[in-house]
Structure formats: structure tokens, C-alpha cells
N, C-alpha and C positions, 0 to 999 in steps of 0.2 A: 225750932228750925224756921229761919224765915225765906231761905234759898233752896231749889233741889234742884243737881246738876246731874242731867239722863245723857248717859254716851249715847251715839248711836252712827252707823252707816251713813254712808252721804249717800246711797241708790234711793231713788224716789220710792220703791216699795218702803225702806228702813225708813226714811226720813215720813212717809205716813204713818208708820208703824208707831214710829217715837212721838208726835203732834198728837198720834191720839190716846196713847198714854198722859202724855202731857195734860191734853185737855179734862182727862179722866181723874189726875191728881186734882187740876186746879179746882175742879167743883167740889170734888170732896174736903179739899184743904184749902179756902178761898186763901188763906193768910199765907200761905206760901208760895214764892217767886219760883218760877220753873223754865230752867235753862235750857238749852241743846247744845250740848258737845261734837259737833260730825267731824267724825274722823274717816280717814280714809282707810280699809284694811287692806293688808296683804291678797285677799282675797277677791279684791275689788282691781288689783293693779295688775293680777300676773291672770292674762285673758287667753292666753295663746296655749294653754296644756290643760289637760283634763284636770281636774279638781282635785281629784285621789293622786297626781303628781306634784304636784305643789304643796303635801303635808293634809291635806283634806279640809272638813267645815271647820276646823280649829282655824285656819286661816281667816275668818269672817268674824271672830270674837278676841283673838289675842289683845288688838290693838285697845279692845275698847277695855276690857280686865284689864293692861297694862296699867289704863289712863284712870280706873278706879283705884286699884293700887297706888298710883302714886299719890292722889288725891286730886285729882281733875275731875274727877266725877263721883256721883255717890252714889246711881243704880246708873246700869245699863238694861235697854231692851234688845231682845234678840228674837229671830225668829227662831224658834223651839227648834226646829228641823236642824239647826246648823249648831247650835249650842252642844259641844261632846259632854260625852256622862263623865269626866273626871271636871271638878272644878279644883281652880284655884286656892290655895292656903289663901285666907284673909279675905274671902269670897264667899256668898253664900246664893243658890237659887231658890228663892222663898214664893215666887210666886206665877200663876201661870191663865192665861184670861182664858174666859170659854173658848172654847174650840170653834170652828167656824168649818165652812163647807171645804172637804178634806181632799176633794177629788181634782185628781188631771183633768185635761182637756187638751182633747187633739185638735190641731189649728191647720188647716190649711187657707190656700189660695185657689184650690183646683178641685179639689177632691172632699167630699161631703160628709167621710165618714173612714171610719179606719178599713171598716171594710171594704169600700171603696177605692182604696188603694192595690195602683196594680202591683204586678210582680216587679221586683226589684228597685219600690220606689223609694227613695233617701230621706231617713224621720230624723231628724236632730233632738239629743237630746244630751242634757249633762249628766246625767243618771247613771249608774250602774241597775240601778233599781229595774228600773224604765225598760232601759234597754232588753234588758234579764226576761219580763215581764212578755214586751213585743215580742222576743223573738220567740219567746214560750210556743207563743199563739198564729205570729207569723213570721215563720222560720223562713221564707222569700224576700223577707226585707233588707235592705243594707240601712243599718245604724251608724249616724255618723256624729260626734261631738258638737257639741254646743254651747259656747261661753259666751260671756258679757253680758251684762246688765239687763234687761225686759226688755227695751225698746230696738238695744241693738239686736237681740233675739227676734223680734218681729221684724226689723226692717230686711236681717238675712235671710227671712222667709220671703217675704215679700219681691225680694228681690229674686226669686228665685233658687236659689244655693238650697233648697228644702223642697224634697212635695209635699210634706208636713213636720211637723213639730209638735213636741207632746212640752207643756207645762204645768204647774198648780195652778189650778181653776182662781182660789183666792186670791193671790196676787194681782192677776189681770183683772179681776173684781172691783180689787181696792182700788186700783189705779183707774177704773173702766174704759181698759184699751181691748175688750170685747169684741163692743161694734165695732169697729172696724177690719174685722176678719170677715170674710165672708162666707167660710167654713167653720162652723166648730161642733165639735161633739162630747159634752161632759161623760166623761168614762168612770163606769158604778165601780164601787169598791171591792166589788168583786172579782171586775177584769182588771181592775190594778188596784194592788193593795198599796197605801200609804207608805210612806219610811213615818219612823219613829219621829213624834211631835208636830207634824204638818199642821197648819192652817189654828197652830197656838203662839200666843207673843210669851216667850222666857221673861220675867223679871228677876236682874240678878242683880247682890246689894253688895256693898261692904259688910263685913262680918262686923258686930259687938254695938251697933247701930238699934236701940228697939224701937226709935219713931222712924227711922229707915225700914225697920221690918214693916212694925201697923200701918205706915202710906203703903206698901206694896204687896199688903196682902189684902188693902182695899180693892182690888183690880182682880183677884185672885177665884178660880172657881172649882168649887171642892170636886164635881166631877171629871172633872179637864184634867183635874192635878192627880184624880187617883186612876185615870188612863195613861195619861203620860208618862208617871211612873211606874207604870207595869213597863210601857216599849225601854224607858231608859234602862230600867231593872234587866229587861234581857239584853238590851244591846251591850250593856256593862257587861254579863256574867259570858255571853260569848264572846266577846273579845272584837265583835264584828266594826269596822270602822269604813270610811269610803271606798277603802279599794276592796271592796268585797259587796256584791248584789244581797240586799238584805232589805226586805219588806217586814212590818210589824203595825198592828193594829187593833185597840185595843177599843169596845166601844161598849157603854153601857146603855139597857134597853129593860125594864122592865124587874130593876134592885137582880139584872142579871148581867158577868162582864164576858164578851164575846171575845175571846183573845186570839190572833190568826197570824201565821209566821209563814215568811217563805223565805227559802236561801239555795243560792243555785249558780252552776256558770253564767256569766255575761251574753253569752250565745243561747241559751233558753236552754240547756241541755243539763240533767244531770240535778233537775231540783227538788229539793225536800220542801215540804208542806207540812202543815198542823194548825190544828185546831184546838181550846181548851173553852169550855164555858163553864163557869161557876158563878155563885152570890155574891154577890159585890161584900159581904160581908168575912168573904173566907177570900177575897184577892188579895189582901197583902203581900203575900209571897209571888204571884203567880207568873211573877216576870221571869223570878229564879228559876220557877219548877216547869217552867216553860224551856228557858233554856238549858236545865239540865237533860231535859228527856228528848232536846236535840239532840245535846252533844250526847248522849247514851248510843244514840243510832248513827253518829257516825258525821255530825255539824263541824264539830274541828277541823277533821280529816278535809272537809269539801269543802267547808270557808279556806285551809291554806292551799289547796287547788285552785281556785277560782280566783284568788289574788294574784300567784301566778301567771295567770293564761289572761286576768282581765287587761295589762296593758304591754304585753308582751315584744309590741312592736314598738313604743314608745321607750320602753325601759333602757334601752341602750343608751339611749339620746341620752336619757337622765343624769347617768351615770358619769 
């Protein structure tokens, strides 16, 4: 192989996402040419409705599976968080980089801290997660939607239209659009729990390809990959997708895996919690046996509630 053609996002997050994959092959494989494919997705054009009405994160990787499909490309990178657990026939996801710092961050222009905020002050978020999570905690808040790209997310803030906003801490990282908030407060994982695959890059390939697989399991990290497949394991078995508030977080410490689910209405009300910790050596299953001993207590039942009620004013319009 002397070319390798990476789909990827045109948002400046995806487009550093993919350069530093790129830059990652090139040293491990001097001899091979390494291209950028930016496509533009679905997900990137329709900015005006919540995410879970527009068909969900599927919307952020169709374009670019299309374009390895047809052979326009031979891997794409994705951020893990948006990549759904069904793949494509003629597709494979082979690989997945360490994980990196997992956590939100609350942003303001006014306000120091989430505590900090008074009653009924307006957090933008695109989340169901998020949102679910806030209002758990402070049920005085009004949550309001938040689309477009990073930048035009902060400039809405900044302009006022927010007295905060909550996003992934990573992101703003990569980019180091930080400084220039003059509020921020990184939120521990345990006042918000991650969604499934946060702050990991997906590497996904054309299927029957094996120097396609060996480059892209160069990049690959065997703890990352046996976490992330636990959340994808249970978000697969419950059935859970955008339009439903669903935190999962799988984290290994000491050859032990910490496993912690939340699922609940949009409004904070109404949520189920759990916890599993076992030996990283007995986790193979543990995303299943995670979500079976929700759905036992009654996770179905309150996920097709909560998708109900989460866009309910919205849903007319859709239709």
C-alpha cells in the first residue's frame, strides 16, 4: 500500500482528530501517502433541531461509511461518542486510541461555577445526557438546546443567549479555546457521568483489508478498547440511542473495571442508577450483564417513557 485515504468531518475538532491520526500513521508507516477526505455530514448541515430529531449521532458518520463503501476512502476516524453500535456490512471498527480526559466543563461568561448559578439561569446543551444529569441536581434550571459547531457554541454564549453552557472538556482542549472563557469549571465524573466512548477516536476500516487492519491497530489501546466495549456492549443490548438520556462509563483502575450506568427522564426525574465492579479479567460480558439486570428492574419500560416526553414539543413539528 503506498496511499491511505482517512474520511473525516470538516469541523475543526474532526479535522484535528483526523491530522493527528494521519500524523500517527505517517511515522509508523513512513512509505505510505496519507490523504484527507472532508466530507461534510448530515449532521454538520441540519443545525436548527435537536440531534435525536434529525435521525441521531448516525447522522455524523453515514457520509463518511458511504464514502469507504464506495471506495473513496479506506478508514475513517470518528469520534467514538457519535459512532452507533450497529456497523455497516463491508465495514469494520478495529481500533480505538487511549482515552483522554473524559470530563465536561461548565463555561460561562458570568458565573464561576455551576453552583454559582442562580435560579432559573439558561445552560445550553445538546445533550439529553447533560441535560438529565443538570436537572437531577438542579431542578431550578431551565435547559435549553444547543447546536453548531464549537465555535459557534461559544460565540452563542458569549453573546449572551447562555448564562452557561456545559461541553466535553477534550474538545476545547484540542482546539485550546479554554482561555478564552473566563469561567470554567471541569465537572468530576461523578457529577456527570460520560455517554458511551467520550474523549476516544473510533478507527473504522473497510472490511477483508489486513494491512488496512495492522495500520489501524497501530493507533489502538488495549484498555480504551476493553472499556469502550463494555458502554457499546450495553448501549447495543438496551436498545438506548439519542432520543433517550443514557450515561455509561467504564473505567479501569488497578486490573479492576468500574462499570456505572444512569438512565432517566430528560427533566432529572424518574432515574435509575448502578454500579458493577469486577476484574478486568471476568469483564468480557459485563456490558450485557449490565444491561440485562437494568432491563430486569424495569430500563425498557423508562427508556420508552423518556423518549416520549424527551422532545414532546418538538415532535409535532417533525412530523
Amino acid at each position: 500500500m503506498k496511499k491511505l485515504t482517512i474520511a473525516t468531518r470538516v469541523s475543526d475538532l474532526a479535522l484535528w482528530q483526523a491530522y493527528h491520526i494521519k500524523d500517527r500513521i505517517e511515522a509508523s508507516y513512513p512509505e505510505i501517502e496519507v490523504v484527507l477526505n472532508k466530507i461534510v455530514s448530515n449532521g454538520d448541515k441540519v443545525l436548527d433541531k435537536p440531534l435525536a430529531l434529525i435521525g441521531g449521532k448516525g447522522h455524523f458518520t453515514k457520509e463518511l461509511e458511504d464514502a469507504m463503501l464506495n471506495g473513496e476512502a479506506d478508514i475513517a476516524v470518528h469520534s467514538l461518542k457519535d459512532v452507533p453500535t450497529y456497523i455497516p456490512d463491508g465495514l469494520e471498527l478495529v481500533s480505538i486510541t487511549k482515552r483522554q480526559d473524559q470530563s465536561d466543563v461548565f463555561l460561562s461568561h458570568t458565573y464561576s461555577s455551576l453552583d454559582e448559578l442562580p435560579q432559573g439561569a439558561v445552560v445550553g446543551t445538546t445533550s439529553l445526557r447533560r441535560r438529565m444529569q443538570l436537572l437531577q441536581k438542579r431542578p431550578d434550571l431551565k435547559v435549553k438546546d444547543l447546536r453548531g459547531n464549537v465555535n459557534t457554541r461559544l460565540r452563542k454564549l458569549a453573546e449572551g443567549q447562555y448564562d452557561a453552557i456545559i461541553l466535553a472538556f477534550i474538545g476545547l482542549d484540542r482546539l485550546d479555546l479554554l482561555k478564552d472563557i473566563p469561567y470554567t469549571q471541569k465537572l468530576s465524573l461523578d457529577m456527570m457521568i460520560p455517554p458511551m466512548g467520550q474523549a476516544s477516536l473510533g478507527i473504522e476500516i473497510v472490511q477483508g483489508n489486513e494491512k488496512l487492519r495492522e495500520i489501524a491497530l497501530s493507533v489502538n489501546d488495549k484498555d480504551t478498547f476493553i472499556c469502550t466495549k463494555i458502554e457499546r456492549d450495553f448501549i447495543s443490548k438496551i436498545g438506548a440511542g439519542c432520543s433517550a438520556p443514557v450515561a455509561c462509563n467504564a473505567v479501569i483502575a488497578d486490573d479492576k473495571i468500574t462499570f456505572r450506568t444512569m438512565i432517566g427522564f430528560p427533566d432529572g426525574t424518574n432515574v435509575m442508577q448502578e454500579k458493577i465492579v469486577v476484574d478486568v479479567k471476568d469483564s468480557e460480558e459485563l456490558g450485557f450483564e449490565m444491561a440485562k439486570k437494568m432491563i430486569d428492574n424495569g430500563a425498557l419500560e423508562l427508556l420508552e417513557k423518556a423518549e416520549r416526553v424527551a422532545f414532546k414539543d418538538e415532535m409535532p413539528q417533525r412530523l
